[in-house]
mmCIF file as Biopython writes it, N, C-alpha, C and O atoms, coordinates in Angstrom:
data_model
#
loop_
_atom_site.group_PDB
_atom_site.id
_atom_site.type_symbol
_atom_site.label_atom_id
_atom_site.label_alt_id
_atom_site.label_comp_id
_atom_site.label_asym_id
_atom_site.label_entity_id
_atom_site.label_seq_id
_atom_site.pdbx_PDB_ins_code
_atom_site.Cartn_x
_atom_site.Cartn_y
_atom_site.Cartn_z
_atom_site.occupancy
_atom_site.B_iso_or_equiv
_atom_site.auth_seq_id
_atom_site.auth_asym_id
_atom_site.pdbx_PDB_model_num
ATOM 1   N N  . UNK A ? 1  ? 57.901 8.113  -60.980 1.0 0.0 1  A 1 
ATOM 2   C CA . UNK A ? 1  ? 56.512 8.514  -60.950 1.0 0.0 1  A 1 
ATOM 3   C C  . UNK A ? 1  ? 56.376 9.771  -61.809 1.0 0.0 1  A 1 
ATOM 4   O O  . UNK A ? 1  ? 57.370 10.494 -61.886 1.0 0.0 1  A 1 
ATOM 5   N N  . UNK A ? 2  ? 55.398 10.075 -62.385 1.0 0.0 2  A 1 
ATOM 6   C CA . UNK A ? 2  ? 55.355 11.506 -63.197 1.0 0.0 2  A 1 
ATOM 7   C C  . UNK A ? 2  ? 54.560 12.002 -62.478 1.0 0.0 2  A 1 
ATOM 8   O O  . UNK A ? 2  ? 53.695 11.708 -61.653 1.0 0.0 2  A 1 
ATOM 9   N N  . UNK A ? 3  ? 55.441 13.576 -63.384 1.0 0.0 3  A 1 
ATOM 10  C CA . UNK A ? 3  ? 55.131 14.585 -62.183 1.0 0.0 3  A 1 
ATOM 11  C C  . UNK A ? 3  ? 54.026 14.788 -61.745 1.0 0.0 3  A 1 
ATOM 12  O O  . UNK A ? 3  ? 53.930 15.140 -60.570 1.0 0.0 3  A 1 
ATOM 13  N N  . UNK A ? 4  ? 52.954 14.643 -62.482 1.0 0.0 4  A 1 
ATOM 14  C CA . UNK A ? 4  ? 51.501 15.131 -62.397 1.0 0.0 4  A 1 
ATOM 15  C C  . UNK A ? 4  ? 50.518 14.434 -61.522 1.0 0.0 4  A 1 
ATOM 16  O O  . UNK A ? 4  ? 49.491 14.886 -61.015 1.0 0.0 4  A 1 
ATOM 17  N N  . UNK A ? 5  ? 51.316 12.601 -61.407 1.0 0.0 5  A 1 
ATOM 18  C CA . UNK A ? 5  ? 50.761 11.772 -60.027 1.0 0.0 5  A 1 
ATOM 19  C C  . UNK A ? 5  ? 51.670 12.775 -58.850 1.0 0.0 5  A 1 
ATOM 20  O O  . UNK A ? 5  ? 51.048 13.683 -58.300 1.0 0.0 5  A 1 
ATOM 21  N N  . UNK A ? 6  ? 52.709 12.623 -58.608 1.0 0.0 6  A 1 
ATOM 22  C CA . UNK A ? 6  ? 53.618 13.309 -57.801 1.0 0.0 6  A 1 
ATOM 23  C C  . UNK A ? 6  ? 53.100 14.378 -56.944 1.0 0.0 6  A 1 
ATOM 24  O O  . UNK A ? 6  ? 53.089 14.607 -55.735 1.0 0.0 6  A 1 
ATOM 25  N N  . UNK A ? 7  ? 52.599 15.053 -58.200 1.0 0.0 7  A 1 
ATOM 26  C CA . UNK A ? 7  ? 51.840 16.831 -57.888 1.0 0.0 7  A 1 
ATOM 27  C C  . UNK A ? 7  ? 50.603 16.160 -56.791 1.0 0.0 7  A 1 
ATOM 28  O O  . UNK A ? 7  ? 50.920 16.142 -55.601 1.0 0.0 7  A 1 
ATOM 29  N N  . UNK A ? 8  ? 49.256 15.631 -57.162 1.0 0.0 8  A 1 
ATOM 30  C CA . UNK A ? 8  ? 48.432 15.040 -57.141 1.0 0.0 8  A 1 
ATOM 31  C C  . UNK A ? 8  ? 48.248 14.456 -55.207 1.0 0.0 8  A 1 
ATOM 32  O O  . UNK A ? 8  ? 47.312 14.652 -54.432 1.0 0.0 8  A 1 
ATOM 33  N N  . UNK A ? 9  ? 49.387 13.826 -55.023 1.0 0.0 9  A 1 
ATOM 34  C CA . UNK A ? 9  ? 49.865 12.775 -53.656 1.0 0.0 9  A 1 
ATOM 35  C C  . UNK A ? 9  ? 50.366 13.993 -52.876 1.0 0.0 9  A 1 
ATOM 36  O O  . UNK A ? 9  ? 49.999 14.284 -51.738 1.0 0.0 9  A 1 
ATOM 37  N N  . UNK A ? 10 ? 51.496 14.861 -53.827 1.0 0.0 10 A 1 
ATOM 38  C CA . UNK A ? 10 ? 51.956 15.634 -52.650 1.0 0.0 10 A 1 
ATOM 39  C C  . UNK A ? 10 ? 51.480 16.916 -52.114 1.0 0.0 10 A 1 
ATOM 40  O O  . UNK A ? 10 ? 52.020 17.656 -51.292 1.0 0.0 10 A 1 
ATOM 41  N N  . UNK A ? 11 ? 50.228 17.050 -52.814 1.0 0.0 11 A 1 
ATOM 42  C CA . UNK A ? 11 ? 48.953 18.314 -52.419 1.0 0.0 11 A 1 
ATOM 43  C C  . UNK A ? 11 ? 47.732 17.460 -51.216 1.0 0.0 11 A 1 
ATOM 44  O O  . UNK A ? 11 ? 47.129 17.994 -50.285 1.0 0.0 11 A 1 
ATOM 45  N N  . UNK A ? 12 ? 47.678 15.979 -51.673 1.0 0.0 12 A 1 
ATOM 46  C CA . UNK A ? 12 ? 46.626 15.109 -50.805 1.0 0.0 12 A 1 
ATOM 47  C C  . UNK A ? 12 ? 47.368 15.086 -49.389 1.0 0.0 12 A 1 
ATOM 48  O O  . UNK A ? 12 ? 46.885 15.129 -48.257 1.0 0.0 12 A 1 
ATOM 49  N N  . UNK A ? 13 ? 48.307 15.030 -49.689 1.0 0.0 13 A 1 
ATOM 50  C CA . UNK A ? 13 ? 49.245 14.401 -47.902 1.0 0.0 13 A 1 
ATOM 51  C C  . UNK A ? 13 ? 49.516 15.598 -47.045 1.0 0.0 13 A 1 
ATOM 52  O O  . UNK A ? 13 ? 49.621 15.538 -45.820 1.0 0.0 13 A 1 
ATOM 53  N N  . UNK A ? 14 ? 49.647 16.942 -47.926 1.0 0.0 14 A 1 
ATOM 54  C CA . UNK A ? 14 ? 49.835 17.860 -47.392 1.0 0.0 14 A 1 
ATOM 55  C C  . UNK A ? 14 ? 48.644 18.486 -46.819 1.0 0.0 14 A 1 
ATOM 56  O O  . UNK A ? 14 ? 48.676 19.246 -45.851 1.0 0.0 14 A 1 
ATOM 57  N N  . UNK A ? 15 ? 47.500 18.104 -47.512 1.0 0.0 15 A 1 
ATOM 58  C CA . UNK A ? 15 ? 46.171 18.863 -46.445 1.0 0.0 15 A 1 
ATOM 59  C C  . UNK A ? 15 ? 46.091 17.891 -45.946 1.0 0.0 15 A 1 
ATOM 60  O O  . UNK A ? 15 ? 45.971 18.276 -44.783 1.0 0.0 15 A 1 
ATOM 61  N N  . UNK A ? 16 ? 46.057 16.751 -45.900 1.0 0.0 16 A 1 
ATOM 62  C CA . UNK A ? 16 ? 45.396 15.738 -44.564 1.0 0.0 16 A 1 
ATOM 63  C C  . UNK A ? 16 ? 46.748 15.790 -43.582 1.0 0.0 16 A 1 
ATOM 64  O O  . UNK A ? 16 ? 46.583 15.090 -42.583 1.0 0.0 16 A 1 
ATOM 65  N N  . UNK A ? 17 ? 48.103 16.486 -43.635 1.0 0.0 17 A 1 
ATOM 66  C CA . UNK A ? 17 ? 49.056 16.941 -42.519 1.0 0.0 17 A 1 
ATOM 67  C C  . UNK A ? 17 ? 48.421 17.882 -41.983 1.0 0.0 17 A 1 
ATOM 68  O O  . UNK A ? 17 ? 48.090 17.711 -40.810 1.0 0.0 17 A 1 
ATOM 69  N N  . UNK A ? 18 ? 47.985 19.383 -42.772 1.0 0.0 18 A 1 
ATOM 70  C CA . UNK A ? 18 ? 47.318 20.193 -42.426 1.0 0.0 18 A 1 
ATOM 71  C C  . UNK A ? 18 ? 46.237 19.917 -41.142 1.0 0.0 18 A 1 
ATOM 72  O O  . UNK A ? 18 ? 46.211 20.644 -40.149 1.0 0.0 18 A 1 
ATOM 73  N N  . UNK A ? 19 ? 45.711 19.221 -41.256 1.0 0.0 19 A 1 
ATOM 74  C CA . UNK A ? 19 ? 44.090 18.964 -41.078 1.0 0.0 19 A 1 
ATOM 75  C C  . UNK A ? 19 ? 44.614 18.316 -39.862 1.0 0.0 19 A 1 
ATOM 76  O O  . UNK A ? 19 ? 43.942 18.537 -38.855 1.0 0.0 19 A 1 
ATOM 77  N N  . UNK A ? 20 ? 45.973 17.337 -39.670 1.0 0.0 20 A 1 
ATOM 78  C CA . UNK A ? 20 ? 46.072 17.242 -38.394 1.0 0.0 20 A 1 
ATOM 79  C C  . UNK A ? 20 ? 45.602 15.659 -38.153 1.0 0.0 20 A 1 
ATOM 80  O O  . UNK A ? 20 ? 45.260 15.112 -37.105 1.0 0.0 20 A 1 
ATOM 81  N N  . UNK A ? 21 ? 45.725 15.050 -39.690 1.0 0.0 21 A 1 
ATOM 82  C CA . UNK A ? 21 ? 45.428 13.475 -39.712 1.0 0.0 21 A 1 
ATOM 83  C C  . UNK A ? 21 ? 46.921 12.662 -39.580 1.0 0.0 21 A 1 
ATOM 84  O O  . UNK A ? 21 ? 46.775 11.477 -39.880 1.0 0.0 21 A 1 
ATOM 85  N N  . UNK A ? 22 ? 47.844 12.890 -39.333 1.0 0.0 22 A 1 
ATOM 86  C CA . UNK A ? 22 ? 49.011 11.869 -38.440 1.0 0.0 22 A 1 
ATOM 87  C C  . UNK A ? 22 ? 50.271 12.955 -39.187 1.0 0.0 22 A 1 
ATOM 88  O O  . UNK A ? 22 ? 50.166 14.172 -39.340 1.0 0.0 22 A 1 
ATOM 89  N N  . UNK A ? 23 ? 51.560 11.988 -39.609 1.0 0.0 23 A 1 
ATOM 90  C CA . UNK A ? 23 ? 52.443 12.358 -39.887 1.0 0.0 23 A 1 
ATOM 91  C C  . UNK A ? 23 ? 52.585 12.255 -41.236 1.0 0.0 23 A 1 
ATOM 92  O O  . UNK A ? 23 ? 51.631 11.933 -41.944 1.0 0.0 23 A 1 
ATOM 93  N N  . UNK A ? 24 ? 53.996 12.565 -41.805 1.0 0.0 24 A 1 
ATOM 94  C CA . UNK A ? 24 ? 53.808 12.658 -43.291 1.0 0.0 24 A 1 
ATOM 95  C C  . UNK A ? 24 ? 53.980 10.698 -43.645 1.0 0.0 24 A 1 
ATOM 96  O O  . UNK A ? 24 ? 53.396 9.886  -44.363 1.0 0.0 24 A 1 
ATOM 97  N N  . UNK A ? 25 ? 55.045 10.667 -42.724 1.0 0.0 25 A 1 
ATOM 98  C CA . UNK A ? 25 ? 55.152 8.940  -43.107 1.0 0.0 25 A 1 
ATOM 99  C C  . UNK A ? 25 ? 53.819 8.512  -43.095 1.0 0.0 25 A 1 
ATOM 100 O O  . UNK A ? 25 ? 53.285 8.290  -44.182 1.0 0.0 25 A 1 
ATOM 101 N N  . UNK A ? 26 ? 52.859 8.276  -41.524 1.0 0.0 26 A 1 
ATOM 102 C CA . UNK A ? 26 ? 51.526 7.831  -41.433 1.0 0.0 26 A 1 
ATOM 103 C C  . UNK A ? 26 ? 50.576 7.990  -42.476 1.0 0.0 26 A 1 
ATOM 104 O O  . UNK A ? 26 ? 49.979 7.000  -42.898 1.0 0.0 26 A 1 
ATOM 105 N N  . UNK A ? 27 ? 50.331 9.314  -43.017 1.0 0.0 27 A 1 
ATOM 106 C CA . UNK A ? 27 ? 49.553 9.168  -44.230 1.0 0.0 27 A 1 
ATOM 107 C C  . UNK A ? 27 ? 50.003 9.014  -45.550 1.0 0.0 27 A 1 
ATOM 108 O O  . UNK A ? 27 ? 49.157 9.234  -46.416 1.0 0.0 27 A 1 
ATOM 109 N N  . UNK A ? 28 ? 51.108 8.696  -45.909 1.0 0.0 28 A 1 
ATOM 110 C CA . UNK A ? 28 ? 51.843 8.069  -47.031 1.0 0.0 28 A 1 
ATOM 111 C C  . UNK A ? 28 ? 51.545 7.104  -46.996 1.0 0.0 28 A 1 
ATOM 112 O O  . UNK A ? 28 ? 50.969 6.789  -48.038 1.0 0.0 28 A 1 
ATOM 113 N N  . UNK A ? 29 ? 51.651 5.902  -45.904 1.0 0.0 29 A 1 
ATOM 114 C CA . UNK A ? 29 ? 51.450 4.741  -45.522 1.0 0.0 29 A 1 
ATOM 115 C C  . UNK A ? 29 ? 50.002 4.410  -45.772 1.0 0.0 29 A 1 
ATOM 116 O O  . UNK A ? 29 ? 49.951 3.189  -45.630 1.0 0.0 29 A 1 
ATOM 117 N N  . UNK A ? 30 ? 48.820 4.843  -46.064 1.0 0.0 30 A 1 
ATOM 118 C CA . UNK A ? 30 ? 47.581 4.694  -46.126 1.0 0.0 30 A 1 
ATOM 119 C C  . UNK A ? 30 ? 47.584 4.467  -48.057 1.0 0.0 30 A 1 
ATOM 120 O O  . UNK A ? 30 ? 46.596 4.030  -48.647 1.0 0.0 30 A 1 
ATOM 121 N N  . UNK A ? 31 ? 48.432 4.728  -48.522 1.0 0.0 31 A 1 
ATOM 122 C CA . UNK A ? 31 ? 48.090 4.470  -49.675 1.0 0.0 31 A 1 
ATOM 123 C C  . UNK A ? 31 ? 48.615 3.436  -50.574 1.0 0.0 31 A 1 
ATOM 124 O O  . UNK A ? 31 ? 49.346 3.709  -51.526 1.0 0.0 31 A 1 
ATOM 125 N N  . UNK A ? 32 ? 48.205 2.136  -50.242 1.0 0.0 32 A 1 
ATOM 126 C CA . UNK A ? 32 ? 48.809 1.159  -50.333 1.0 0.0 32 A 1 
ATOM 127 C C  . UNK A ? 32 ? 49.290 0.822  -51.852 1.0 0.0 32 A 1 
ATOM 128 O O  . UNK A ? 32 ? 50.230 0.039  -51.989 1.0 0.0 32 A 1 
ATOM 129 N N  . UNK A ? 33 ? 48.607 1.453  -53.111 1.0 0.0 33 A 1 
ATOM 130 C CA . UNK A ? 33 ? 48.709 0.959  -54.414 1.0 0.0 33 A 1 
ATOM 131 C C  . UNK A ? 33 ? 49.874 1.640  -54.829 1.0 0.0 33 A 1 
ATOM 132 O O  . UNK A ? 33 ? 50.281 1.491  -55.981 1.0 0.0 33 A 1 
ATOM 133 N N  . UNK A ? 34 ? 50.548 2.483  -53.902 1.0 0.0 34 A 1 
ATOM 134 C CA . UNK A ? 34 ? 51.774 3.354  -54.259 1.0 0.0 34 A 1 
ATOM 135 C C  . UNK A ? 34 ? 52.787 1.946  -53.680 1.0 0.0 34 A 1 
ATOM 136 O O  . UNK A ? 34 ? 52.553 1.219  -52.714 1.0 0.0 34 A 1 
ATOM 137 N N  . UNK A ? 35 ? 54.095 1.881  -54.763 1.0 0.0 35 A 1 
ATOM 138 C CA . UNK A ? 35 ? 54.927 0.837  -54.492 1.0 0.0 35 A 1 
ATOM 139 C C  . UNK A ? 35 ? 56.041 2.055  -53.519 1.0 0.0 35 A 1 
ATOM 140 O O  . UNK A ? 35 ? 56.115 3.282  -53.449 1.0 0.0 35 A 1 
ATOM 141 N N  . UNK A ? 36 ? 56.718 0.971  -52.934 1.0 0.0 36 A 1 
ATOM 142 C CA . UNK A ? 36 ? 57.931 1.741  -51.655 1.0 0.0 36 A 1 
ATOM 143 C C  . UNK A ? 36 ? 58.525 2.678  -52.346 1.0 0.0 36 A 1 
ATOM 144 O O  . UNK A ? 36 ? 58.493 3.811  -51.866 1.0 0.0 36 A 1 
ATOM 145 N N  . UNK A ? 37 ? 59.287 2.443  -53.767 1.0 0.0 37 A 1 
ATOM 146 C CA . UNK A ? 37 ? 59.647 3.873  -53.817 1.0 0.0 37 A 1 
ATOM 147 C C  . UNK A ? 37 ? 58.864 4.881  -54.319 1.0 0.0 37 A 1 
ATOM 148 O O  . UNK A ? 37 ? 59.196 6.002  -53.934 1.0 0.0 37 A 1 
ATOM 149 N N  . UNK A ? 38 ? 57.970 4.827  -55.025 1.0 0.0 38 A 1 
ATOM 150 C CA . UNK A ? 38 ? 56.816 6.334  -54.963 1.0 0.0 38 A 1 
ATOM 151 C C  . UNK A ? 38 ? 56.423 6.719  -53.845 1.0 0.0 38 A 1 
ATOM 152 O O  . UNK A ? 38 ? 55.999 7.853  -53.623 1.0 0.0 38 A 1 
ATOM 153 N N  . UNK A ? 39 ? 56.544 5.605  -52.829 1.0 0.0 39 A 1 
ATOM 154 C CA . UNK A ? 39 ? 56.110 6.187  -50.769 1.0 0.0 39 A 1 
ATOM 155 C C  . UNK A ? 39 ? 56.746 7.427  -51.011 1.0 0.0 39 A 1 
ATOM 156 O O  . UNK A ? 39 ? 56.286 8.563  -51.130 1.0 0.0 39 A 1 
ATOM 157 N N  . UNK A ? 40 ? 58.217 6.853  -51.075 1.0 0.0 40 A 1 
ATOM 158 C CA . UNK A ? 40 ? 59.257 7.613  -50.314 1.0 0.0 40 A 1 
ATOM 159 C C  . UNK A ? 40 ? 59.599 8.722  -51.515 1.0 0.0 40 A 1 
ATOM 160 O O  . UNK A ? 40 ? 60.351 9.657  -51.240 1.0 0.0 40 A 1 
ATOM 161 N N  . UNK A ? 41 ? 59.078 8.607  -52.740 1.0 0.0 41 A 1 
ATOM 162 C CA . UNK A ? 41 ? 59.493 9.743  -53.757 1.0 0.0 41 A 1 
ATOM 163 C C  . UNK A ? 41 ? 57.518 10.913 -52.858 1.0 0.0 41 A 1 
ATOM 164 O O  . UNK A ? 41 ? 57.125 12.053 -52.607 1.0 0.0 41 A 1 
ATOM 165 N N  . UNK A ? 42 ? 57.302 10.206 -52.825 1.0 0.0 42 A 1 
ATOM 166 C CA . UNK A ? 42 ? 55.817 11.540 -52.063 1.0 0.0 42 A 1 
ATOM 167 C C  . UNK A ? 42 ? 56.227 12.242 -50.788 1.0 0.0 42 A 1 
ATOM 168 O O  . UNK A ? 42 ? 55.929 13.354 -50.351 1.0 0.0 42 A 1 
ATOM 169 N N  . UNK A ? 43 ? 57.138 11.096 -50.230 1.0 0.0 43 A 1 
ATOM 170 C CA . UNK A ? 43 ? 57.334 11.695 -48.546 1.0 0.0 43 A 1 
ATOM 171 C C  . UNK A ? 43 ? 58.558 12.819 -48.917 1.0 0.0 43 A 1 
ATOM 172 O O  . UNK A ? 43 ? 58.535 13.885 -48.302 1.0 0.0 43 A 1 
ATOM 173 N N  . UNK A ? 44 ? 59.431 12.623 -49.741 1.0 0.0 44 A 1 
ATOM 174 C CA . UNK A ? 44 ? 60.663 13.644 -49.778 1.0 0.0 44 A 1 
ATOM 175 C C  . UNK A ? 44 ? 59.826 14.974 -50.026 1.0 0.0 44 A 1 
ATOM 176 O O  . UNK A ? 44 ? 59.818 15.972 -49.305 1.0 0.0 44 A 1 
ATOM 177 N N  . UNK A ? 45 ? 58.866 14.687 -51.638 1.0 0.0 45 A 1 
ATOM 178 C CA . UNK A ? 45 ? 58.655 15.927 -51.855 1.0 0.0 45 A 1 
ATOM 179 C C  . UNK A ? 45 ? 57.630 16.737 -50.780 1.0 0.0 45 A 1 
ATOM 180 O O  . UNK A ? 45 ? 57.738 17.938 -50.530 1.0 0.0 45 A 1 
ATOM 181 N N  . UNK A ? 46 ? 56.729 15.937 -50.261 1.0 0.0 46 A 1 
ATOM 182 C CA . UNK A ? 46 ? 56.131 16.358 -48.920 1.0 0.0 46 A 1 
ATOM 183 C C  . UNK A ? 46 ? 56.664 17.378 -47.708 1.0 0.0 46 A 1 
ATOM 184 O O  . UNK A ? 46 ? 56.158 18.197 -46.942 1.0 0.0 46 A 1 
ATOM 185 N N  . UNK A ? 47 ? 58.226 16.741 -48.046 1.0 0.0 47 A 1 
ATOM 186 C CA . UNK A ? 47 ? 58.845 16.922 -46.682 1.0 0.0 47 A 1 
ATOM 187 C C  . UNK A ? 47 ? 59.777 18.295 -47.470 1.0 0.0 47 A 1 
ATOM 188 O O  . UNK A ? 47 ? 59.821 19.170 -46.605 1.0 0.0 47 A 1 
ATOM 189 N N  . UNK A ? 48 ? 60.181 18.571 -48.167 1.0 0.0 48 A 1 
ATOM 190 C CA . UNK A ? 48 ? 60.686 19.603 -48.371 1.0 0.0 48 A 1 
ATOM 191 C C  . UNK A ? 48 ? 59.564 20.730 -48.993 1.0 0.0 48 A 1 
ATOM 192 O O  . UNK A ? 48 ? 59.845 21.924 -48.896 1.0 0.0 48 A 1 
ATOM 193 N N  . UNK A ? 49 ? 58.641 20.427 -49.456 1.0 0.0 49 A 1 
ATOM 194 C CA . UNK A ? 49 ? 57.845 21.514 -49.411 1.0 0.0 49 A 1 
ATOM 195 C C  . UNK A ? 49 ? 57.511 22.042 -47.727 1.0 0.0 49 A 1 
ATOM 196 O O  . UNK A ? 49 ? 57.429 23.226 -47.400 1.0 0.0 49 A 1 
ATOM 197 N N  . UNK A ? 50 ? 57.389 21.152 -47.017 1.0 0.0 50 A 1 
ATOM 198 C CA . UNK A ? 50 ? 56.540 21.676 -45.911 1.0 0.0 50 A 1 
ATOM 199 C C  . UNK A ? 50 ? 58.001 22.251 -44.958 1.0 0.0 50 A 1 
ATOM 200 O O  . UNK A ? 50 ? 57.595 22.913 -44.003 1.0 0.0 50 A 1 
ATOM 201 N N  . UNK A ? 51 ? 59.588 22.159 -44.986 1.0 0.0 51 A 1 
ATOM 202 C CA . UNK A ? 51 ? 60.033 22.955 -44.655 1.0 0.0 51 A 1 
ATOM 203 C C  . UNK A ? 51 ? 60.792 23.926 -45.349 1.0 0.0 51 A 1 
ATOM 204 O O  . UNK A ? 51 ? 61.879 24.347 -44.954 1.0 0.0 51 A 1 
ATOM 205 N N  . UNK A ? 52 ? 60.048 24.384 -46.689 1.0 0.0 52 A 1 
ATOM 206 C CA . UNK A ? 52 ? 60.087 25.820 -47.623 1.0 0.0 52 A 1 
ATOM 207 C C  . UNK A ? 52 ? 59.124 26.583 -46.343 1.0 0.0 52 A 1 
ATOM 208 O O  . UNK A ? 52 ? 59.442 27.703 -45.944 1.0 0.0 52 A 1 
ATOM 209 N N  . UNK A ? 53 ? 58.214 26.020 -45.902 1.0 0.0 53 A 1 
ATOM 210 C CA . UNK A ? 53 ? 57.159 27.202 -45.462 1.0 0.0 53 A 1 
ATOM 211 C C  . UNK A ? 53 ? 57.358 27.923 -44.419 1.0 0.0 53 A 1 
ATOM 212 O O  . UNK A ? 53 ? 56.552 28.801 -44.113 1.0 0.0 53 A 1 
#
């Protein structure tokens, strides 16, 4: 995926975590036109930004 979709998914998933709309998997999962591995390339970077913080 390039970086700039990447950037894009992993700023969207992170405020709707924020906001308290499910988990990082759950709202990864809402975006169906993303194929399994861009899921899971959004959920990593998701998931290690959010335990930098």
């Amino acid at each position: 995926m390039p970086s700039w979709k990447l950037c894009i998914f992993k700023r969207a998933v992170i405020v709707r975590h924020e906001a308290g709309e499910g988990t990082t998997d759950e709202i990864v999962a809402t975006y169906t036109k993303l194929s399994t591995d861009e899921q899971q390339e959004v959920i990593t970077a998701v998931n290690a930004e959010l335990n930098s913080k």
